[in-house]
N, C-alpha and C positions, 0 to 999 in steps of 0.2 A: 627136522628142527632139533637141536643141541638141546641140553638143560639149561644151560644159560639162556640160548634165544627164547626157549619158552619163559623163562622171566619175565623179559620185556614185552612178551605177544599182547594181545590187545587193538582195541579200536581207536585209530587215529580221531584229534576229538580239534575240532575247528575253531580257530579263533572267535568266531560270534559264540561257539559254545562254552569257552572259557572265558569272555566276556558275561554270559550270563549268569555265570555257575560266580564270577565274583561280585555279583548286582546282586545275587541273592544269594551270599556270604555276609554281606554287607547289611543286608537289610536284616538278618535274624541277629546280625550282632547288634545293631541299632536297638532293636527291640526288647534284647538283652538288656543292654546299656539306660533303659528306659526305667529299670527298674532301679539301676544304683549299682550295680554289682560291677566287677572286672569282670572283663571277657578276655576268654582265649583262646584263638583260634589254632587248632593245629591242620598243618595240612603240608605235603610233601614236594620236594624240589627235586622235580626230574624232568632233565632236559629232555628237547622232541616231542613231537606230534603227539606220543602214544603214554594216556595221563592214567589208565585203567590196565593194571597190569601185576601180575603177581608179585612184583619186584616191589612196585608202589605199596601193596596191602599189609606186604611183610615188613615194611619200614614204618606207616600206618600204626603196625599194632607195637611195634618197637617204640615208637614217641607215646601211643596209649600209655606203655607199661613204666615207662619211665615218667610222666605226669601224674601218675597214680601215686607212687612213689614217693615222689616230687612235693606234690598236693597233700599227703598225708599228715603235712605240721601240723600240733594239735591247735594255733590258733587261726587254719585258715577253714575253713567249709564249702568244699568242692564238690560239685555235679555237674557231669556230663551231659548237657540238654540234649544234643544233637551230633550224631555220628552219621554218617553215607558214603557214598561212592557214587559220583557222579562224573562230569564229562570233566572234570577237572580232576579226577582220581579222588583217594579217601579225605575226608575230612573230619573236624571233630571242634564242636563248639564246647566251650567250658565256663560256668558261670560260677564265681571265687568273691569269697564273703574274705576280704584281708587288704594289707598293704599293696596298693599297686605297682609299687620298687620293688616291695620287697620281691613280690612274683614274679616280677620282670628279671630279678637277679638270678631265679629258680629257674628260669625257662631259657638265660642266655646260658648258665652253666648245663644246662645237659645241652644245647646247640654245642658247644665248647668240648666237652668232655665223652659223650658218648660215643659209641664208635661208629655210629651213625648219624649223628648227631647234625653233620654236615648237609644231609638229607632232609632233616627236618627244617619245616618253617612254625613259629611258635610267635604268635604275635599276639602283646597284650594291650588292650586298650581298657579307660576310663571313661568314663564320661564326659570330660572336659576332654579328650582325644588317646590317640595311639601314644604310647610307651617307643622310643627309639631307642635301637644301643646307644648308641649317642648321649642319651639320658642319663643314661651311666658310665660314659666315659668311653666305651667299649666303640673299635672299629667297626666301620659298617662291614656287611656281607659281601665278599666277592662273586661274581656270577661264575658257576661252575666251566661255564665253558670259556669265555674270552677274558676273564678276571676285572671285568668292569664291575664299577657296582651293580650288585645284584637288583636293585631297586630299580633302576634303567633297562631290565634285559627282562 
């Protein structure tokens, strides 16, 4: 195996397991959401079977580093409830005491500007629902592989 292919090695992970792994994405963000706060979910956009993988983890701590970042205006108050790696590769909940545009502006500019950024999925919701680019004007996400919308694929 190359250093590249070890990148990508890992365990192929099954549609009913990425089904599950977003039924409970869904449900600690609900519970988030329960309290009043924004939620932000990060978690990474890599085509094929194989969601656990060094390539994933390293992109993972790349969105990390750039939310921290990100998060660090002095009027928002951000914590990282929940980080893992699971069948649907790394994720990362975030619960933000601030404007829900405004965050949603912060999290489409690093999807935009990073040099991974394209890797990243950063989705922010309120209470009353999810935040779309859309909400701001901004295009939807192409899906990496057939350039349909990403939302479909």
């Amino acid at each position: 195996m190359t250093g590249d292919d070890a990148l990508f090695a890992g365990p192929p992970t099954s549609l009913d397991a990425l089904l599950a792994a977003r039924e409970a994405r869904a449900a600690r963000r609900a519970a988030l959401l329960a309290q009043g706060a924004v939620a932000v979910t990060a978690s990474v956009v890599l085509p094929g079977p194989v969601k656990d993988c060094q390539l994933s983890r390293d992109v993972a701590a790349a969105a990390d580093a750039a939310l921290i970042a990100a998060f660090a205006a002095p009027d928002w108050r951000a914590e990282r409830v929940f980080a893992a790696v699971g069948a649907a590769g790394p994720e990362a909940l975030w619960r933000l005491d601030g404007d829900a545009r405004d965050i949603k502006r912060a999290t489409l500019a690093i999807e935009e500007s990073h040099p991974l950024g394209r890797l990243f999925d950063l989705d922010v919701e309120m209470r009353e629902g999810p935040l779309s680019r859309a909400t701001l004007g901004a295009p939807a996400r192409a899906c990496l592989v057939c350039g349909a919308p990403a939302h479909e694929c």
